[in-house]
Backbone as JSON Lines, residues from 0, in Angstrom:
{"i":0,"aa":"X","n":[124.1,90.79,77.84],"ca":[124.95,90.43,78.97],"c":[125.99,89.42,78.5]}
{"i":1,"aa":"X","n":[127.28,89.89,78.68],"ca":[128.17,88.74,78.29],"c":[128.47,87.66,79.29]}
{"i":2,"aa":"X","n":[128.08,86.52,79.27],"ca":[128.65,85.38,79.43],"c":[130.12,84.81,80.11]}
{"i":3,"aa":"X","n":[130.63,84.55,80.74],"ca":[132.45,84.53,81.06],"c":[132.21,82.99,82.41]}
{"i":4,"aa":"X","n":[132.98,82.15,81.59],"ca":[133.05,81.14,82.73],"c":[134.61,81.51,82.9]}
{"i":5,"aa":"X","n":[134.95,81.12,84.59],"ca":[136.02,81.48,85.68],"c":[136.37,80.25,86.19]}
{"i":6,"aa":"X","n":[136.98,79.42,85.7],"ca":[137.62,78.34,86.72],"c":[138.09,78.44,87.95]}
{"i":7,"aa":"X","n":[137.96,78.09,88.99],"ca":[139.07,78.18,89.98],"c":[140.03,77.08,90.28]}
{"i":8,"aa":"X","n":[141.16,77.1,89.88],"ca":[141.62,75.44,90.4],"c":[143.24,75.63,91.04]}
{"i":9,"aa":"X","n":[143.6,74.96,91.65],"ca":[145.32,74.86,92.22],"c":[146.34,74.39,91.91]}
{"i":10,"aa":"X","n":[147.22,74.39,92.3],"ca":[148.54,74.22,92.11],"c":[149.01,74.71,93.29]}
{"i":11,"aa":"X","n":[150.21,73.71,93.93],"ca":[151.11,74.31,95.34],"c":[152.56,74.69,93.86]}
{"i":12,"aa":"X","n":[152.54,75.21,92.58],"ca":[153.24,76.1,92.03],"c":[153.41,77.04,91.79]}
{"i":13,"aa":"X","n":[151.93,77.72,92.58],"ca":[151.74,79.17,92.76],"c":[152.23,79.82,94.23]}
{"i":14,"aa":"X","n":[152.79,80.55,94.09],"ca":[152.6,81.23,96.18],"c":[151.62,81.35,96.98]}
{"i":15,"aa":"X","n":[151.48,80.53,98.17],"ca":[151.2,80.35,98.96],"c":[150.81,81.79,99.66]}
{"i":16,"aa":"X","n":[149.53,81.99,100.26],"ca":[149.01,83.47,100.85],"c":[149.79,83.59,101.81]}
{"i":17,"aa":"X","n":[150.22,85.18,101.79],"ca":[150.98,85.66,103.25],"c":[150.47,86.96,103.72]}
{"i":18,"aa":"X","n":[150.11,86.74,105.22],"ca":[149.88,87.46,106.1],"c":[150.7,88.78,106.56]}
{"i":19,"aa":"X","n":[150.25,89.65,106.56],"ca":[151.41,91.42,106.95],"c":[150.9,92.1,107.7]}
{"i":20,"aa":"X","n":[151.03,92.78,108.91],"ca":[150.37,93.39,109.5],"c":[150.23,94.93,109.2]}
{"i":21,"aa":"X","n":[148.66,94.78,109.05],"ca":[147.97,96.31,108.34],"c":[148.36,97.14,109.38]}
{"i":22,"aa":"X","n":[149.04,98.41,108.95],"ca":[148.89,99.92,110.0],"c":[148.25,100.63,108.81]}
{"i":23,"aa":"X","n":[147.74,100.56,107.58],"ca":[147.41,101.55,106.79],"c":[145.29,101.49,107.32]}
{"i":24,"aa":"X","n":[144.84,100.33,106.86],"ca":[143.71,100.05,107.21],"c":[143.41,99.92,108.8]}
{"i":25,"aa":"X","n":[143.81,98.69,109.57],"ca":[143.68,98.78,110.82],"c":[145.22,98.66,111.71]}
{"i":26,"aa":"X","n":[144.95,99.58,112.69],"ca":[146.17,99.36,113.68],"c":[145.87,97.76,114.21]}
{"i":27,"aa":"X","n":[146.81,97.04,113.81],"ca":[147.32,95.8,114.64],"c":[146.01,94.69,113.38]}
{"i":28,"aa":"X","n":[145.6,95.32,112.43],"ca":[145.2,94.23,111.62],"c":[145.9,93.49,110.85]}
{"i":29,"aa":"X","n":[145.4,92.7,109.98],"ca":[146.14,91.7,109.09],"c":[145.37,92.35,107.42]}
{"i":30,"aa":"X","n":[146.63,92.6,106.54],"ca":[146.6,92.43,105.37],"c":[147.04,91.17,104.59]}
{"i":31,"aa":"X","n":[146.59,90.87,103.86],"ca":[146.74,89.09,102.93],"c":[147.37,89.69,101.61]}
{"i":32,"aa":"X","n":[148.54,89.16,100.69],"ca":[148.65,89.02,99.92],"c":[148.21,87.55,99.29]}
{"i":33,"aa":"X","n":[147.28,87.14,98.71],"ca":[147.22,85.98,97.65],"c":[147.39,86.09,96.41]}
{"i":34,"aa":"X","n":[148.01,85.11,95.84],"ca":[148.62,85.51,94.66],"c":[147.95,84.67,93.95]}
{"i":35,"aa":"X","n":[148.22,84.7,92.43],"ca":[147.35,83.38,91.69],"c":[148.07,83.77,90.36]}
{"i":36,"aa":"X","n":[147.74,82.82,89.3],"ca":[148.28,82.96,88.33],"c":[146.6,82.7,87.28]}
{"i":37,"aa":"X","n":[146.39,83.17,86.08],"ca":[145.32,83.75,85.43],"c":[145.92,83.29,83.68]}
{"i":38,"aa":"X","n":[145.35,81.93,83.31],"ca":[145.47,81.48,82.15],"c":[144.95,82.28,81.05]}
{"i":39,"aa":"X","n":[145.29,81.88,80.18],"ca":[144.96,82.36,78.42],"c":[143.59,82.35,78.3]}
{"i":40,"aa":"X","n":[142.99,83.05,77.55],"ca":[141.57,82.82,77.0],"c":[141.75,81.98,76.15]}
{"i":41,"aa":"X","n":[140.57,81.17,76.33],"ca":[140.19,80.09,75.62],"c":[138.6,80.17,75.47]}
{"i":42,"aa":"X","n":[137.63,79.59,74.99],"ca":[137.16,79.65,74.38],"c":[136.56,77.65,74.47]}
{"i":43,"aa":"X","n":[135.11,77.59,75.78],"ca":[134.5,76.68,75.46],"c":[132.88,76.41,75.67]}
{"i":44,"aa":"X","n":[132.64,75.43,75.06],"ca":[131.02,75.1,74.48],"c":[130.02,75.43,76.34]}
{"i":45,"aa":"X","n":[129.18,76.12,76.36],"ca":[128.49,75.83,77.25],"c":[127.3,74.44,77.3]}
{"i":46,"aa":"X","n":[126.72,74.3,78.29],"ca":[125.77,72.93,78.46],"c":[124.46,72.26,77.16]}
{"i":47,"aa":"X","n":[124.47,73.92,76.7],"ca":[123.24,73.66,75.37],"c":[124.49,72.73,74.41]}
{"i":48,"aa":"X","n":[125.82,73.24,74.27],"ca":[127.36,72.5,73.22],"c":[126.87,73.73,71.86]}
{"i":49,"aa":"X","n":[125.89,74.63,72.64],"ca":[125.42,75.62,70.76],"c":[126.78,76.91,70.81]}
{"i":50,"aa":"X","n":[126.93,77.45,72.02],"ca":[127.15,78.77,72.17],"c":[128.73,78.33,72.83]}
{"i":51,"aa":"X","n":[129.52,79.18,72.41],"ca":[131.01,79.48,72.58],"c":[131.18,80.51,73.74]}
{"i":52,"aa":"X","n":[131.74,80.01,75.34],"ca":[131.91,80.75,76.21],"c":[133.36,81.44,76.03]}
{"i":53,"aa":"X","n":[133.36,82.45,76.64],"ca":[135.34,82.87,77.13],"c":[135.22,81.98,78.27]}
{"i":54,"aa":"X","n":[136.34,81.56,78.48],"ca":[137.05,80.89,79.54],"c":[138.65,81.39,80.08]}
{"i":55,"aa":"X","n":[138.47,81.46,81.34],"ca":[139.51,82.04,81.79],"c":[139.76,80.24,83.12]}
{"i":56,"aa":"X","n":[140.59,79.92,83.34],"ca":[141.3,79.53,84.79],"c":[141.97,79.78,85.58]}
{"i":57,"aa":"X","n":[141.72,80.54,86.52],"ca":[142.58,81.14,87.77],"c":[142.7,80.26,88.88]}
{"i":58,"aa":"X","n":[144.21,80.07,89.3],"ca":[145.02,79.38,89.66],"c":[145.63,79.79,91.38]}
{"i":59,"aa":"X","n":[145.18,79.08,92.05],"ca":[145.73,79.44,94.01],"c":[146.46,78.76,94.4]}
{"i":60,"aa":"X","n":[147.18,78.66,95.34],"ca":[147.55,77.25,95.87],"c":[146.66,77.02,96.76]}
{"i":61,"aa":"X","n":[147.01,75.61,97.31],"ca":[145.92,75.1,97.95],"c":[145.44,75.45,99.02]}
{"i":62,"aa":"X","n":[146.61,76.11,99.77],"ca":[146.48,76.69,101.21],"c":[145.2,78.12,100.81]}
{"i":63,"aa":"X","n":[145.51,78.42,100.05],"ca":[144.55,79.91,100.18],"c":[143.06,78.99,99.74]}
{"i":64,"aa":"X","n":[142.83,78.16,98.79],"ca":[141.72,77.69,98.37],"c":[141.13,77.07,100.02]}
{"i":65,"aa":"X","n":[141.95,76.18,100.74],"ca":[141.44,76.1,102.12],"c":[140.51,76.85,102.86]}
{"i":66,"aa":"X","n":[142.04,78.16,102.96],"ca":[141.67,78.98,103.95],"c":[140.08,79.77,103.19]}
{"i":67,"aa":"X","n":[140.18,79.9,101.96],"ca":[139.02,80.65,101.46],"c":[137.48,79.75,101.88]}
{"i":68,"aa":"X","n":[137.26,78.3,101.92],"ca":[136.69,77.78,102.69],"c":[136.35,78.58,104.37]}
{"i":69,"aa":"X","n":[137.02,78.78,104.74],"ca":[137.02,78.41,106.33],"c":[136.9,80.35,106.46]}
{"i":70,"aa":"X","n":[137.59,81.19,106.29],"ca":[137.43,82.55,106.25],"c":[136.78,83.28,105.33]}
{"i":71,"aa":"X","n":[136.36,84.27,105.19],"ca":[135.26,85.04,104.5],"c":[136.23,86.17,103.58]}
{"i":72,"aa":"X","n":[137.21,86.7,104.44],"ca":[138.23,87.46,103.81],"c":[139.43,86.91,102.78]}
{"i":73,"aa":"X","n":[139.19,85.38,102.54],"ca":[140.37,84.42,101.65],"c":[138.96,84.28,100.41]}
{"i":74,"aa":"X","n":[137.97,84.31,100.78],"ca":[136.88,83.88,99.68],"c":[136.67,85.19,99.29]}
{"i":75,"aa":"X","n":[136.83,86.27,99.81],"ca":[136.58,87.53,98.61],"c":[137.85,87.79,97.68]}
{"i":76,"aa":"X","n":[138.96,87.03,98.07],"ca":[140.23,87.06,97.1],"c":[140.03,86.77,95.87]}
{"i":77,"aa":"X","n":[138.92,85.5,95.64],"ca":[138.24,85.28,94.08],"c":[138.18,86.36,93.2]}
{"i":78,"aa":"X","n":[138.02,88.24,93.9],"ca":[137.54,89.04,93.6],"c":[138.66,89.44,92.63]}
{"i":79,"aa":"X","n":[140.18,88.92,93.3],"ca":[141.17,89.52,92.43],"c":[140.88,88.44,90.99]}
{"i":80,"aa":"X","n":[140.65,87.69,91.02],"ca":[140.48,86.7,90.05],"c":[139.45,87.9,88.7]}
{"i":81,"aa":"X","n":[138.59,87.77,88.88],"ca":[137.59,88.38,88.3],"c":[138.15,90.14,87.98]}
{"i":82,"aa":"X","n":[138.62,90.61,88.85],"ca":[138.88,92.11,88.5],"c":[140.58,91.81,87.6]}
{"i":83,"aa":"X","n":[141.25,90.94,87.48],"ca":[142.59,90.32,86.37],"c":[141.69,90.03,84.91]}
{"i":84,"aa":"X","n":[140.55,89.68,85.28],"ca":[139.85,89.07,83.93],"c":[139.13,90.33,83.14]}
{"i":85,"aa":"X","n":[138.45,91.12,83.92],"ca":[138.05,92.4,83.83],"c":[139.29,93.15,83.43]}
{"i":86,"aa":"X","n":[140.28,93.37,83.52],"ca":[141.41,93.85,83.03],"c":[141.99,93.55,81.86]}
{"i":87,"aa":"X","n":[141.71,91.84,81.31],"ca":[142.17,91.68,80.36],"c":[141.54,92.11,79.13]}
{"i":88,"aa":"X","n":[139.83,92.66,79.25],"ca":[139.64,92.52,78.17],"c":[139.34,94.09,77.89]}
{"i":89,"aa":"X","n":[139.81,94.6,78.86],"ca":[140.63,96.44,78.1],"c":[140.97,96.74,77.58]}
């Protein structure tokens, strides 16, 4: 099983989540774009300091890190995080 630590951290230098109203999924729902930005691999020590993790940091602004608190549908956005990281190593 490979190993992969995921930072999550912010910046208001990223775009801010915006709201669109879904007609594809639901009539009169809300689709979210959140955006993020997805650093370099790097490469650090886990808690034993023996073994060399990948490291990735993915980047929100603060408003979506909020809202991902408080809504259930801003906290599965992490998902784009993880499926960018899953992509990179294709």
């Amino acid at each position: 099983m490979l190993k992969i630590f995921l930072n999550i951290v912010y910046s208001d230098r990223v775009a801010g989540p915006v709201a669109k109203e879904s007609k594809k999924r639901l009539p009169g729902g809300t689709s979210w774009s959140v955006p993020f930005a997805l650093g370099p691999l790097r490469m650090e020590r886990d808690k034993s300091g023996r073994n060399l993790i990948p490291t990735f940091d993915c980047c929100f602004h603060p408003l979506s890190l909020r809202y991902a608190h408080a809504r259930q549908e801003f906290f599965d956005s992490k998902n784009d995080g993880k499926r960018s990281v899953d992509k990179s190593w294709d």
